[in-house]
N, C-alpha and C positions, 0 to 999 in steps of 0.2 A: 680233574684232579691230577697233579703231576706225579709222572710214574715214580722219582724217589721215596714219595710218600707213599706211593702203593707198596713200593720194593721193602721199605722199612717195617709197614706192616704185617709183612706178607716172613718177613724175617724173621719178627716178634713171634707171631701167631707157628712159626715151625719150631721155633728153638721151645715154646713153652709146650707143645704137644711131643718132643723129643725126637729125636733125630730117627730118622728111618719110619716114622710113625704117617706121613704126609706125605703127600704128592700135588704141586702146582698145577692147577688145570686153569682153565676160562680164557679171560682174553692176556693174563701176563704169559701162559704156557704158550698162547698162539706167537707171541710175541718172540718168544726165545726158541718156535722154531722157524722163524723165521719171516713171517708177517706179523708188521707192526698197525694195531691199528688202535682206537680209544678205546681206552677202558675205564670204569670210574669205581670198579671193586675187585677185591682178591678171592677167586675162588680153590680150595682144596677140598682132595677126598683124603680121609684118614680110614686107614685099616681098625684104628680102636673103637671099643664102644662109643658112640655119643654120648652116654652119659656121661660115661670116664674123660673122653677129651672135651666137652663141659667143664666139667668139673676141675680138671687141669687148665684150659681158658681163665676160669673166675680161680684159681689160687694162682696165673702169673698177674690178676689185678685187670686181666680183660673182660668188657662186659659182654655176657654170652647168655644167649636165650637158644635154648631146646627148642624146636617146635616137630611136633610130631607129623605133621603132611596129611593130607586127606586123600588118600589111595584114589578113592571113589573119582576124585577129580584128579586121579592122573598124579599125585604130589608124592612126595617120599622125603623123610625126616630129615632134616637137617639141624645145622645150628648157626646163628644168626649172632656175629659177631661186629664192634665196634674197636678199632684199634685206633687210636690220637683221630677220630673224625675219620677213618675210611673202614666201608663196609667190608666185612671178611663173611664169605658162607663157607661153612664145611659141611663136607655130605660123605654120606658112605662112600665106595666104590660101586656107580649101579651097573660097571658092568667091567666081566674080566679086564684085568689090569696086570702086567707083567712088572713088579715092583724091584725083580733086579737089572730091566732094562731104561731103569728111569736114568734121565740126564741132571749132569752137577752144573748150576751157573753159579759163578765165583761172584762175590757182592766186594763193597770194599771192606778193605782190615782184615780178610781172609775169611769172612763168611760166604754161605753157602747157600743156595736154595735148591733142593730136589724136583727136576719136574715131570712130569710124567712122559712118557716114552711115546715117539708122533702116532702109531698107530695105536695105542690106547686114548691119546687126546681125538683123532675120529672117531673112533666108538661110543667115545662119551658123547662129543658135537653132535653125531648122528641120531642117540640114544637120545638127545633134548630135543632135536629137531625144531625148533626154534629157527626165521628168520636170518640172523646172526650168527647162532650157529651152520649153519649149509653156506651162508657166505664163508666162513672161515674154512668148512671142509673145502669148498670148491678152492678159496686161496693156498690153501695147504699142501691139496693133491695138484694144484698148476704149478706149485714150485716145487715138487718131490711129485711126480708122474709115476712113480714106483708104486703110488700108494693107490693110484686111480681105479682098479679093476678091485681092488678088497671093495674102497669105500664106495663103486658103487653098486657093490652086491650085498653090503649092509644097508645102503640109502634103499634099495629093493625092499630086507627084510625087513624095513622100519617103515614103508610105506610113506619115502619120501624121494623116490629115486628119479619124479618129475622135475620137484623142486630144484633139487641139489640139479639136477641138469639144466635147469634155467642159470644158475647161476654159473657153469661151466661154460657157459654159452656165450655168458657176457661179455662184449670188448671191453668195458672199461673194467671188468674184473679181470679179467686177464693182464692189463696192462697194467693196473696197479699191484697185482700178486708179482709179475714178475720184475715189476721196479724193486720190491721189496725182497727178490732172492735173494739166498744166502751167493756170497762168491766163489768160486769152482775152486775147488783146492789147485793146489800147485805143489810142484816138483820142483827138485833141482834136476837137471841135466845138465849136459855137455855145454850148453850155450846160456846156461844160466836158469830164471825161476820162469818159466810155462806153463800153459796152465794146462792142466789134466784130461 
């Protein structure tokens, strides 16, 4: 699915649950910190009730299905949304979230998307422990190493701290995490823009 039609939805789906109410996680949050890789749905966690942003989903005319999660097997509530053909889930926050540390990306026309803050998008990754997820923490913490000793004393406390090292381990994730770094800021100086 091409990402502007993910972006659009992902736009829709935040301006009808109200601004400050959302935070972009999954694989578009991976993306805008800084590893781009496929994705073919929009994931948020919203601070409101699920029924309430339900309920706000189906009065902007999006189709939105509650589903309550089966604990037993590990699940936790969510809500299961449709926007022009691309899938949108939103789920609670299943784990601390610093919601004044989220980042703004600028969309075109002057829109917005909030997304959540890199050390809460590990915690979530970690917290699914998923495959996919530990490849993204390992891409995340190879191009932000700042974050490498937290996430793997939560990969620890989640009883994935083998996994997530397998994938820390990998040359061809290493080399594709760090094609994908962000660029070293820059200065002006004396002799013009260098980098930092």
């Amino acid at each position: 699915m091409r990402r502007s039609k993910l972006e659009r939805a992902a736009l829709r789906v935040a301006r009808s649950l109200g601004e400050g109410n959302c935070l972009l996680v999954g694989g578009l949050a991976v993306a805008a910190h800084g590893y781009v890789r496929a994705t073919t749905d929009v994931d948020f966690v919203t601070r409101l009730p699920l029924a309430e942003a339900s309920a706000l989903l189906k009065g902007h005319g999006i189709a939105a299905e509650l589903r309550r999660g089966d604990v037993l097997e590990g699940d936790f509530p969510c809500i299961l949304a449709t926007v022009d053909g691309a899938r949108v889930d939103v789920m609670p926050p299943l784990v601390a979230l610093d919601w004044e540390r989220a980042i703004e990306i600028p969309l075109d026309r002057g829109a917005r998307l909030l997304v959540v803050d890199l050390a809460g998008l590990i915690r979530l990754k970690l917290r699914a422990g998923g495959p996919k997820d530990l490849m993204d923490v390992a891409a995340l913490v190879l191009q932000h190493p700042e974050h490498l000793g937290r996430a793997r004393e939560l990969a620890t406390a989640y009883r994935a701290a083998d996994r997530l090292e397998t994938w820390l381990k990998d040359p061809r994730m290493k080399r594709e995490a760090l094609q994908g770094a962000p660029p070293k800021p820059v200065r002006r100086g004396a002799r013009g823009r260098r980098p930092v």
